[in-house]
Legacy VTK file of the C-alpha trace (Angstrom):
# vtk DataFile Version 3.0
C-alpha trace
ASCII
DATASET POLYDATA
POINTS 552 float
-3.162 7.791 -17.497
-0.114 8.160 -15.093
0.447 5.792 -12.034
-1.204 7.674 -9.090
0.790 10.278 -7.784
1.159 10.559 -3.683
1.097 13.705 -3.069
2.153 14.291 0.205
5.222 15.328 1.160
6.435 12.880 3.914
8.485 10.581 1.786
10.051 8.869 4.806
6.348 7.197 4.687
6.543 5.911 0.962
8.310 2.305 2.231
5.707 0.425 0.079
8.598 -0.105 -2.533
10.465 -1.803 -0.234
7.853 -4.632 -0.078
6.950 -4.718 -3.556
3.608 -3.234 -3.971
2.883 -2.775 -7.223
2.279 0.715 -8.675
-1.111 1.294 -9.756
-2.364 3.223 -12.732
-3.731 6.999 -11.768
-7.552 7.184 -12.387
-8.743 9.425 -15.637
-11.419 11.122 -14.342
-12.173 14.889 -13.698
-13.729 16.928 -10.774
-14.854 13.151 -9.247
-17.090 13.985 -6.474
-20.288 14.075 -8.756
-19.149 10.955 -11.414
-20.422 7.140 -10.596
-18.368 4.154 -11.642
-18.248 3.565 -15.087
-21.321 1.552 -15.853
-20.769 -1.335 -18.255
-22.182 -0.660 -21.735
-25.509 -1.918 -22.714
-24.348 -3.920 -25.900
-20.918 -5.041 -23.569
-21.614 -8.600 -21.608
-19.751 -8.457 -18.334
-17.569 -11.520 -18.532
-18.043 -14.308 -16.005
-16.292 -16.997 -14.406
-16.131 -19.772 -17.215
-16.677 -23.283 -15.691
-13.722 -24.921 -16.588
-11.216 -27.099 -14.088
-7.337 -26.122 -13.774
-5.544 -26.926 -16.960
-1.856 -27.161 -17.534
-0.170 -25.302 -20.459
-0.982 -21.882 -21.518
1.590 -18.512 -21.305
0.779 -15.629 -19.327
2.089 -11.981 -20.568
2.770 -9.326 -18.267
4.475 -6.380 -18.511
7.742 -5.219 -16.635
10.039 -2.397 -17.232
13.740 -2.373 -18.620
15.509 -3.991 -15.390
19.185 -2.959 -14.697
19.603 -6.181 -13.007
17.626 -9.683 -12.372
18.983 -10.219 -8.487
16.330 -9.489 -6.723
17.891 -7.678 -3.609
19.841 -5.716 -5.724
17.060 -4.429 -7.856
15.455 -1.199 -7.133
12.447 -1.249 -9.827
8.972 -2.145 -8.363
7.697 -3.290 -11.465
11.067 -5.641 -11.971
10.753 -6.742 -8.497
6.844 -7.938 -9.188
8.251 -9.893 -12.044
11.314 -11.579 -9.679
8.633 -12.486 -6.996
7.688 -15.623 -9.637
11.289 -16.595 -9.579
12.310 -16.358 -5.465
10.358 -16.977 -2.551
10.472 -14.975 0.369
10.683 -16.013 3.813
7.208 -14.358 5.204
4.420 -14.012 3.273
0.977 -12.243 3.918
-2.397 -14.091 4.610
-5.373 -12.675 3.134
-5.879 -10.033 6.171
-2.321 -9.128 5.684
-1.270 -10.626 8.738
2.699 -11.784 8.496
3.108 -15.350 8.313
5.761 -17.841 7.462
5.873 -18.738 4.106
4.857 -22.409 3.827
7.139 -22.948 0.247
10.427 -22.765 2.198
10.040 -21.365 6.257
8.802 -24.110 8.767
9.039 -21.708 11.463
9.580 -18.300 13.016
9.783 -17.944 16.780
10.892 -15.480 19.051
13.267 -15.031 21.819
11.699 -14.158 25.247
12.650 -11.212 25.537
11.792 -9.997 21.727
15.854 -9.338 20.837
16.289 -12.187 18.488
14.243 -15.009 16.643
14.905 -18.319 14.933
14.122 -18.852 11.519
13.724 -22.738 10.645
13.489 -23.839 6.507
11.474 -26.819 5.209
13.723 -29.907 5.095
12.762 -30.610 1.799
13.196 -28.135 -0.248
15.680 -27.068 -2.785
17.074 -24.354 -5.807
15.582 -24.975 -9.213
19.347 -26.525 -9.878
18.440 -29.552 -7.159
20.989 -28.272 -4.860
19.511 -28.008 -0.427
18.303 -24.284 0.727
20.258 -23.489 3.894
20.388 -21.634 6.592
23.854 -20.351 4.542
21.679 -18.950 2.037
19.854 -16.684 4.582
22.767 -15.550 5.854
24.069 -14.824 2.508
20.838 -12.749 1.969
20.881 -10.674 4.454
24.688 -10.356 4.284
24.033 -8.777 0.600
21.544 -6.398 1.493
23.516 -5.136 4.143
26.724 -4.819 2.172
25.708 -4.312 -1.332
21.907 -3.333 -1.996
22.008 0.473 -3.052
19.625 2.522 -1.061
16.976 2.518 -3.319
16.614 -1.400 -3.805
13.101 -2.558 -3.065
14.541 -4.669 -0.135
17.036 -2.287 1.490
14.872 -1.082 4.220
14.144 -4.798 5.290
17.308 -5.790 6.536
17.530 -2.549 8.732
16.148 -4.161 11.513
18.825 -6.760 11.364
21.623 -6.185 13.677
23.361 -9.632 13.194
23.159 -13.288 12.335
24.094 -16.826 13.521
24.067 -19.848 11.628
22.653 -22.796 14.139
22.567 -25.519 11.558
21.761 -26.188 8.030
18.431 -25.340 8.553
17.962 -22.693 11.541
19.813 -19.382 11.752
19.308 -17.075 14.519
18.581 -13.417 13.669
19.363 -10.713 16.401
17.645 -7.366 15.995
18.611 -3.634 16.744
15.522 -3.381 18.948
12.837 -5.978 20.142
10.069 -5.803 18.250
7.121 -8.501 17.188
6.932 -6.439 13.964
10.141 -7.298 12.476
8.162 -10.485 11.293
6.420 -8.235 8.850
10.605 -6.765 7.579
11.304 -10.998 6.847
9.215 -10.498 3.661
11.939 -10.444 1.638
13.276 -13.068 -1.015
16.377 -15.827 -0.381
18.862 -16.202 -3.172
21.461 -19.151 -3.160
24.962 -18.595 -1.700
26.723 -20.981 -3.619
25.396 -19.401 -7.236
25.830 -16.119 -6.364
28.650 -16.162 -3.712
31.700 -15.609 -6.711
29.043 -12.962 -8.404
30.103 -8.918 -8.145
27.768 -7.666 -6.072
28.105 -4.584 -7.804
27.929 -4.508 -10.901
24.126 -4.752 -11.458
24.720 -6.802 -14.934
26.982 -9.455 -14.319
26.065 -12.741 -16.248
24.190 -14.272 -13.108
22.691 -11.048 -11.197
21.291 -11.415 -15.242
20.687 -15.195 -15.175
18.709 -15.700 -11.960
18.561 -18.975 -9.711
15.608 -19.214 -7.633
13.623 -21.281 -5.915
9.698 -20.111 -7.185
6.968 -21.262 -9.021
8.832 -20.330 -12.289
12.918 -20.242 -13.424
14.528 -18.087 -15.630
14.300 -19.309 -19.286
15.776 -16.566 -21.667
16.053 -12.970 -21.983
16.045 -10.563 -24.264
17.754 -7.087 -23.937
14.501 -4.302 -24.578
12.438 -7.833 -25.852
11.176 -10.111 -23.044
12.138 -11.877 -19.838
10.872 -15.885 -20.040
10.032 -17.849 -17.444
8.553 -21.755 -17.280
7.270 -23.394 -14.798
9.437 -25.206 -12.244
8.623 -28.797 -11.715
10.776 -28.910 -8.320
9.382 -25.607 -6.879
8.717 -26.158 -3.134
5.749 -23.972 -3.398
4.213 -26.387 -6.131
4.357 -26.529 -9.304
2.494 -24.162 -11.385
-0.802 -24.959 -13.612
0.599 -21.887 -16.240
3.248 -22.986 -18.299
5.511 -19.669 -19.177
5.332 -16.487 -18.113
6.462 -14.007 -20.969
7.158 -10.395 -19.337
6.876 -7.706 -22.182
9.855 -4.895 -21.559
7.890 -1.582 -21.823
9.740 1.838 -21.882
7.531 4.221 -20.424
5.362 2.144 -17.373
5.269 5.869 -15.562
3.547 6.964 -18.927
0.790 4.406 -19.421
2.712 1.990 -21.649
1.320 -1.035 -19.745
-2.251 0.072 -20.085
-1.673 0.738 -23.213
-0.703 -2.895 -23.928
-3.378 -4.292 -21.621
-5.885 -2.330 -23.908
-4.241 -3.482 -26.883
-4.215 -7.318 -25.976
-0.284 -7.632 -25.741
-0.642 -8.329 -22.167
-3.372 -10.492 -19.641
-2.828 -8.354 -16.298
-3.241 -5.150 -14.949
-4.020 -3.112 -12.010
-5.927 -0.116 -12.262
-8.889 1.336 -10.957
-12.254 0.910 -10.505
-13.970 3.679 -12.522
-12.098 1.811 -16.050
-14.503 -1.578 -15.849
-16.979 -0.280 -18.228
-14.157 0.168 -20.933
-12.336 -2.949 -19.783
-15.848 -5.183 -20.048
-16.264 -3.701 -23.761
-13.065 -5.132 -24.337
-14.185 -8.550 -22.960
-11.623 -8.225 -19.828
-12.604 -9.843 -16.651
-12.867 -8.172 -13.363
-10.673 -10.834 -11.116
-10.205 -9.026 -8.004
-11.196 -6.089 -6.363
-9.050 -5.085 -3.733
-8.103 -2.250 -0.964
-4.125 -0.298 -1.993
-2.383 0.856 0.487
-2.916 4.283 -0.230
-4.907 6.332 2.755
-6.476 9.521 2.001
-6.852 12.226 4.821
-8.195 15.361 6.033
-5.384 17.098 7.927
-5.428 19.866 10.377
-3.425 22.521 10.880
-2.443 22.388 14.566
-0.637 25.695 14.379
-3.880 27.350 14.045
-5.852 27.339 17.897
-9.081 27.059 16.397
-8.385 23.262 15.695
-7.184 22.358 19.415
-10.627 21.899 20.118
-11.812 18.322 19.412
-15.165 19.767 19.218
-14.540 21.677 16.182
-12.692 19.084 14.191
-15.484 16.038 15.256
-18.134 18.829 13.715
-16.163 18.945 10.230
-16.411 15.478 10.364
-19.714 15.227 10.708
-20.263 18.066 7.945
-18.182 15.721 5.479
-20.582 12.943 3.511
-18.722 10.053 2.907
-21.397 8.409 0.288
-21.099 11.547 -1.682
-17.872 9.756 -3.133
-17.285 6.605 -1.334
-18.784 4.278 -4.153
-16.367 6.305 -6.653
-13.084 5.467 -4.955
-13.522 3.559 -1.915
-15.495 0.906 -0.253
-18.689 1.428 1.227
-17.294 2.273 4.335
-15.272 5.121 5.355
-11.744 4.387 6.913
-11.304 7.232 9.915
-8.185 5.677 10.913
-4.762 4.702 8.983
-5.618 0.705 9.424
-6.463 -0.796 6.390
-10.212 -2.229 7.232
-9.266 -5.806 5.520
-6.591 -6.131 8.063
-6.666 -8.199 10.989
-5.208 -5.084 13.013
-8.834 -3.143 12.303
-10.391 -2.171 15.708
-14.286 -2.996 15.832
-16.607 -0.413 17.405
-14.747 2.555 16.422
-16.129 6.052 16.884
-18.395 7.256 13.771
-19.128 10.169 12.067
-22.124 9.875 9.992
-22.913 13.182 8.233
-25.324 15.315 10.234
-25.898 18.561 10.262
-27.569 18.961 13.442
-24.880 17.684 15.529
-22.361 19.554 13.734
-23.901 22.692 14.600
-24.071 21.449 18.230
-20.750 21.191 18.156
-20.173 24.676 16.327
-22.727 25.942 19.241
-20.935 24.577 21.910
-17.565 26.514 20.665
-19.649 29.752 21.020
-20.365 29.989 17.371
-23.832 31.180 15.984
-25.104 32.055 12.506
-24.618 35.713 11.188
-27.221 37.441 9.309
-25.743 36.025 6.017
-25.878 32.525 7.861
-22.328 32.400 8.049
-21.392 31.384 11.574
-19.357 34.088 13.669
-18.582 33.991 17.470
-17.661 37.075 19.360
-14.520 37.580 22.351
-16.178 40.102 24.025
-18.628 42.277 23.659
-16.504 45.527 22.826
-15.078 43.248 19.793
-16.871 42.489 16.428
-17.511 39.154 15.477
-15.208 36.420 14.076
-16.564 35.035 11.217
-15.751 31.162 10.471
-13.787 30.601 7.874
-12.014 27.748 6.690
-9.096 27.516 3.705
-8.878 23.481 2.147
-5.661 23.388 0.546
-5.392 20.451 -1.929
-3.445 19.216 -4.976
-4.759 19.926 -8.176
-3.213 16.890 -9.763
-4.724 14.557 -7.619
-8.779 13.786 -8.889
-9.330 11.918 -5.388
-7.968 15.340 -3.617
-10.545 17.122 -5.694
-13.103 14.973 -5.145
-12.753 15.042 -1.333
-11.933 18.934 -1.045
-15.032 19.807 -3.267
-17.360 17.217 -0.736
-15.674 18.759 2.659
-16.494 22.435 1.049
-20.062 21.632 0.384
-20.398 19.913 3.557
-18.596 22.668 5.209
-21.292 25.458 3.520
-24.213 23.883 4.130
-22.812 23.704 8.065
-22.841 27.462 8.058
-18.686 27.937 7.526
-17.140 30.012 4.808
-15.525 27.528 3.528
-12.851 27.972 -0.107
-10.783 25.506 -1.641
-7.212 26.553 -3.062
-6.167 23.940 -5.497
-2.391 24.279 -6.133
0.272 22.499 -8.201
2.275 19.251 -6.656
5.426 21.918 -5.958
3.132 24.618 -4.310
0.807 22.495 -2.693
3.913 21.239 -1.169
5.173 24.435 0.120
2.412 25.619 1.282
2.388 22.563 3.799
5.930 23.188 4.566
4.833 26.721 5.066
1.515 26.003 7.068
-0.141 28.195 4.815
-3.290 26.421 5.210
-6.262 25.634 7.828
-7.492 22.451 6.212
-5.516 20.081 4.064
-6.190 17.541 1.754
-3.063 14.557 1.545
-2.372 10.712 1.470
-0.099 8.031 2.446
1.428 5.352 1.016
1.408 3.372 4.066
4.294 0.477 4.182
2.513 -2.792 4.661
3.989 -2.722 8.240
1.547 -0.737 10.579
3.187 2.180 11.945
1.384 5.257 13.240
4.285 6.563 14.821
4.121 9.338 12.301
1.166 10.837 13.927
3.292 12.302 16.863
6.460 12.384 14.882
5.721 14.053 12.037
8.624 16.896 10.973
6.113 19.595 9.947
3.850 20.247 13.352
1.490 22.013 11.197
-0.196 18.648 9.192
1.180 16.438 11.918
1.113 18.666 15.152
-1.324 16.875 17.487
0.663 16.367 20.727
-0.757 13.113 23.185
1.131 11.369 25.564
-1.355 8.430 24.900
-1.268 8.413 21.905
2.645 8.382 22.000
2.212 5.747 24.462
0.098 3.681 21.833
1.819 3.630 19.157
5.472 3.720 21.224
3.756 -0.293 22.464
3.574 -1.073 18.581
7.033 -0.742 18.110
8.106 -2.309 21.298
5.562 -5.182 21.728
7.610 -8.069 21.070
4.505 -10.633 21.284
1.671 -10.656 18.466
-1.256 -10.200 20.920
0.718 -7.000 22.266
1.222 -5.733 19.067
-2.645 -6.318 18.066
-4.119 -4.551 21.119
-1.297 -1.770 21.288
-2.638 -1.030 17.357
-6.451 -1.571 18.317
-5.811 1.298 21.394
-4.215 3.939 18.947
-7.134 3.320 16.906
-9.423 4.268 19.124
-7.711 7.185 20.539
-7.125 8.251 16.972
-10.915 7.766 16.172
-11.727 9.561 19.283
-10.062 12.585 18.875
-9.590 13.240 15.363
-5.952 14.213 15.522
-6.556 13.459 11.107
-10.179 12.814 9.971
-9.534 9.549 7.529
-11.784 9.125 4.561
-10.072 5.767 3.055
-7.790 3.281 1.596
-8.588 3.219 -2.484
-10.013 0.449 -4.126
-7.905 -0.883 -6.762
-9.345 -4.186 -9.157
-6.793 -6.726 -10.663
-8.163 -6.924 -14.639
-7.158 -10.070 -16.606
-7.791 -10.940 -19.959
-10.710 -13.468 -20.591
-8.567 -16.799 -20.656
-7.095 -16.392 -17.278
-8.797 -17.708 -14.374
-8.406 -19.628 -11.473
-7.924 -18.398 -7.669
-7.284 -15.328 -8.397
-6.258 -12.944 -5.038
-4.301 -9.761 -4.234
-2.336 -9.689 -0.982
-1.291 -6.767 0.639
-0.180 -5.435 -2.911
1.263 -8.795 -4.207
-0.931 -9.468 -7.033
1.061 -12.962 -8.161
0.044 -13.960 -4.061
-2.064 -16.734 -5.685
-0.400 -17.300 -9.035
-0.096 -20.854 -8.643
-3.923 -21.261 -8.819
-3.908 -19.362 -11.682
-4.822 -20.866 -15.326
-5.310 -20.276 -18.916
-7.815 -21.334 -20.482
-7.835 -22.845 -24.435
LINES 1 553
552 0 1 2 3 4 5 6 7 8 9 10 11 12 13 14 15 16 17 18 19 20 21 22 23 24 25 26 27 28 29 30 31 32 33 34 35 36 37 38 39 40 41 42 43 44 45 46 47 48 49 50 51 52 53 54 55 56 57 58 59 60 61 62 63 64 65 66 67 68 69 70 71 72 73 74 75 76 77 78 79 80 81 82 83 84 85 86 87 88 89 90 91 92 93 94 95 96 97 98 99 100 101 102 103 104 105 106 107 108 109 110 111 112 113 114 115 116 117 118 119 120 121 122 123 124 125 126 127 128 129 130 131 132 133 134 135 136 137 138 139 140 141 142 143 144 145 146 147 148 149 150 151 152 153 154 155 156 157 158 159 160 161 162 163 164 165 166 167 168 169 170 171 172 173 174 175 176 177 178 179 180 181 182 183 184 185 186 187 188 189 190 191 192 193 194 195 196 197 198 199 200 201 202 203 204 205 206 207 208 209 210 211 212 213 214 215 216 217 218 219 220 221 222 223 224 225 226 227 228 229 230 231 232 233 234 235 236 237 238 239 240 241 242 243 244 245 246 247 248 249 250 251 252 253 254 255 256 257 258 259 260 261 262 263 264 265 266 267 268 269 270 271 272 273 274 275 276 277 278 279 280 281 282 283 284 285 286 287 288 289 290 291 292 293 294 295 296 297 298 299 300 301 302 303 304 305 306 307 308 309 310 311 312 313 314 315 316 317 318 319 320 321 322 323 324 325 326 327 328 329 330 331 332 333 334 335 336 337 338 339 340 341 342 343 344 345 346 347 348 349 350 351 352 353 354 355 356 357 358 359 360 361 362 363 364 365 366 367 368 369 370 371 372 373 374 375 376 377 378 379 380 381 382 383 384 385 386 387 388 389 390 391 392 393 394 395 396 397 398 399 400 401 402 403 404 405 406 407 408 409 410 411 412 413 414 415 416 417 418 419 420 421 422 423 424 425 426 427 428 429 430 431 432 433 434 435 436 437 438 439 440 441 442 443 444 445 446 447 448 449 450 451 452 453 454 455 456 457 458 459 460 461 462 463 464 465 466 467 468 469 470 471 472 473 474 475 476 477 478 479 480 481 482 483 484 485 486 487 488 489 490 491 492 493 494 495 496 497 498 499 500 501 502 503 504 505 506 507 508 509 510 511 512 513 514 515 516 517 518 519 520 521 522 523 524 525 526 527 528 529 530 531 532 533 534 535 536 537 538 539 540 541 542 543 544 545 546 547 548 549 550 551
């Protein structure tokens, strides 16, 4: 199995890296629509919570990939960066509805200006680097200062400090922080980790492998130990960490080759390591293997039904809210996704989700109300058709659902939307093309239908909607919903920023401008000895690690 490809082709919208979400394993499965979850084998015992209290002691494995450096603004691997989080804490975290919040370990507080232009960030008083010496204000400076100057483009971090215009240091524990624009949602861009001034200050900046952007100082749950070239990063536990102190004892990270290529299933499988995240559909296997099931989670990864907006039959909202309501949902929602469907690009398990949104339960009857109502009426073949005039033969209704053939959940939802699509009277075909085509035949808007996803950054932004550079996927033109989404970006208080998201989601769910169908489930597998408080957070999977365990 490969990590899950995203296969479509706005890569402006792949920001996830640059919060650290993990990458998560691609699902082996075939044609999809039809398969259930893996049931758990008959002579397999699904593995339970064993009843033991918090322990001390114990290593954890996990894997990480060859990293070309250990500074953590500097580094551009997501699966290095994952690792760092244990080492250096950040100065926002997210709560479990993904809401940004300060991050209790080190940040006191975060407020705003008035006017939204600039905010104060206030530390802890009491907290320190693993080495004893005071985190500063300095140290934030010096932060931001290196991701401005010397993180590469494709760090994991980069992106954060783009919001940052400037900085001013107010005392040894507050530093002001102006912005480019005012904007509430730059709390979400403070995610990103603090490293000490005075260790690194006399450190080049760029060359990735100098002895201390190799040698990390931090001020997490667990400090650098030892490491070993293609062998292992060690960690142990930090006794002064401001978070807390840790119950595990050492975290050994395994250096794999060839994460892209399954290496880290491959030593989850095999025992070498107690953590993955994968999917669903592999718990039967994993509970054969005695694996527990810690968390089941929503990615951010949305998939979508796109219309092509250069094409005037879609203008009408009547004929895209009647393929909606020709598309079952259950026919694959307990396969990939939660029970419920996910019309709009808002996770559901975020405290941005709109109640009370418009539905579109599959039924047949009003979709052919709707297909009535836009003059169309079944053919003697039961195909619908619809005629101009009278002195012109009929149009027949036919409908083209262009989708990657490397993607099973693209499959899965193309073959449901064709049924559904059929049995609504439409002559509906699928063309399944390779990553390349598939892409140039949305460049091309060679399509009526499409099939694509979104690996949404953790900071909700639906600006794409009426931005988008190809008019065909993204072509729906609203000044409200410009409006809407133009509010999230200004609003510079929280409760302006909730309602301006809850108001694009209704206009979204309203008028269809893309039909969502989800955000995947992922599930956080451990091996049977770790337990504890086990939680994913908005892609973070160590959120909770200090509650974390292993057991004898």
């Amino acid at each position: 199995m490969k990590r899950l490809t995203i296969y479509l082709f706005l890569i402006a919208l792949l920001l996830s890296a640059c919060m650290g979400a993990p990458p998560i394993s691609q699902p082996d499965v075939g044609f999809g629509f039809q398969q259930e979850e893996e049931e758990v084998p008959p002579q397999a015992s699904v593995p339970t919570q064993v009843p033991l209290s918090p322990r001390r002691g114990g290593t954890l494995n996990i894997a990480m990939s060859l990293p070309q450096t250990l500074n953590p603004l500097l580094n551009s691997d997501p699966w290095v960066g994952d690792v760092l989080r244990l080492v250096f804490e950040p100065l926002v975290v997210f709560d479990a509805y993904a809401r940004p919040i300060p991050n209790q370990a080190i940040t006191q507080s975060i407020v705003f200006s008035a006017d939204g232009a600039s905010l104060a960030v206030t530390l802890r008083d009491d907290i320190a680097w693993e080495d004893g010496s005071a985190i500063t204000s300095a140290d934030i400076a010096f932060s931001i200062d290196t991701l401005h100057r010397h993180a590469r483009d494709t760090a994991v971090y980069k992106q954060n400090a783009a919001v940052i215009a400037s900085h001013r240091i107010i005392d040894t524990r507050s530093i002001e922080i102006r912005l480019h624009e005012a904007a509430w949602a730059t709390k979400y861009w403070l995610a990103f980790p603090i490293i000490s001034a005075e260790y690194y200050r006399g450190t080049s900046m760029t060359n990735l492998g100098a002895a201390r952007n190799m040698h990390p100082l931090g001020n997490g749950p667990f400090r650098f130990y030892a490491y070993a070239p293609a062998g292992s990063l060690e960690l142990i536990a930090s006794h002064t960490a401001p978070g807390g102190r840790p119950y595990i004892d050492r975290v050994n990270a395994i250096i794999l080759r060839d994460m892209e290529g399954g290496s880290n299933i491959h030593a989850f499988e095999q025992g070498l390591t107690d953590v993955l995240a994968s999917n669903p559909q592999d718990w039967g296997r994993y509970a054969a293997q005695n694996k527990r099931r810690a968390d089941d989670f929503l990615s951010n990864t949305f998939d979508f039904v796109a219309f092509n907006f250069n094409r005037t039959i879609f203008a009408d909202i009547e004929m895209r809210a009647a393929i909606a309501h020709s598309f079952d949902f259950a026919a694959l929602g307990s396969y990939f996704y939660y029970e419920d469907a996910a019309i709009v690009p808002i996770n559901p398990a975020s405290w941005l989700a709109a109640d009370d949104l418009m539905a579109y339960p599959l039924d047949t009857n009003r979709a052919a109300e709707l297909f009535g109502q836009l003059g169309f009426r079944p053919g003697a073949d039961g195909i619908l058709q619809r005629r101009l005039s009278d002195a012109l033969p009929a149009i027949r209704l036919t409908m083209e659902i262009l989708v990657n053939e490397e993607s099973p959940q693209g499959l899965a939802i193309a073959a449901v939307l064709q049924r559904g699509l059929d049995d609504a009277g439409v002559d509906a075909s699928v063309t399944a093309l390779p990553f390349s085509a598939y892409l140039q035949a949305i460049d091309a808007g060679d399509f009526d239908i499409a099939i694509g996803a979104l690996a949404l950054s953790p900071m909700p932004d639906l600006s794409f909607l009426t931005a988008g550079r190809n008019a065909a996927i993204f072509g729906h033109r609203s000044d409200d919903l410009s409006a809407h989404t133009g509010m999230m970006q200004r609003a510079i208080t929280e409760s302006t920023f909730r309602q301006a998201a809850v108001d694009a989601q209704h206009y979204i769910a309203d008028n269809l401008p893309i039909m969502g169908v989800g955000f995947r489930r992922q599930v956080l597998y451990t091996a049977p000895h770790v337990l504890g408080d086990i939680e994913v957070r908005q892609g973070d999977i160590f959120a909770t690690i200090n509650d974390w365990f292993v057991a004898p």
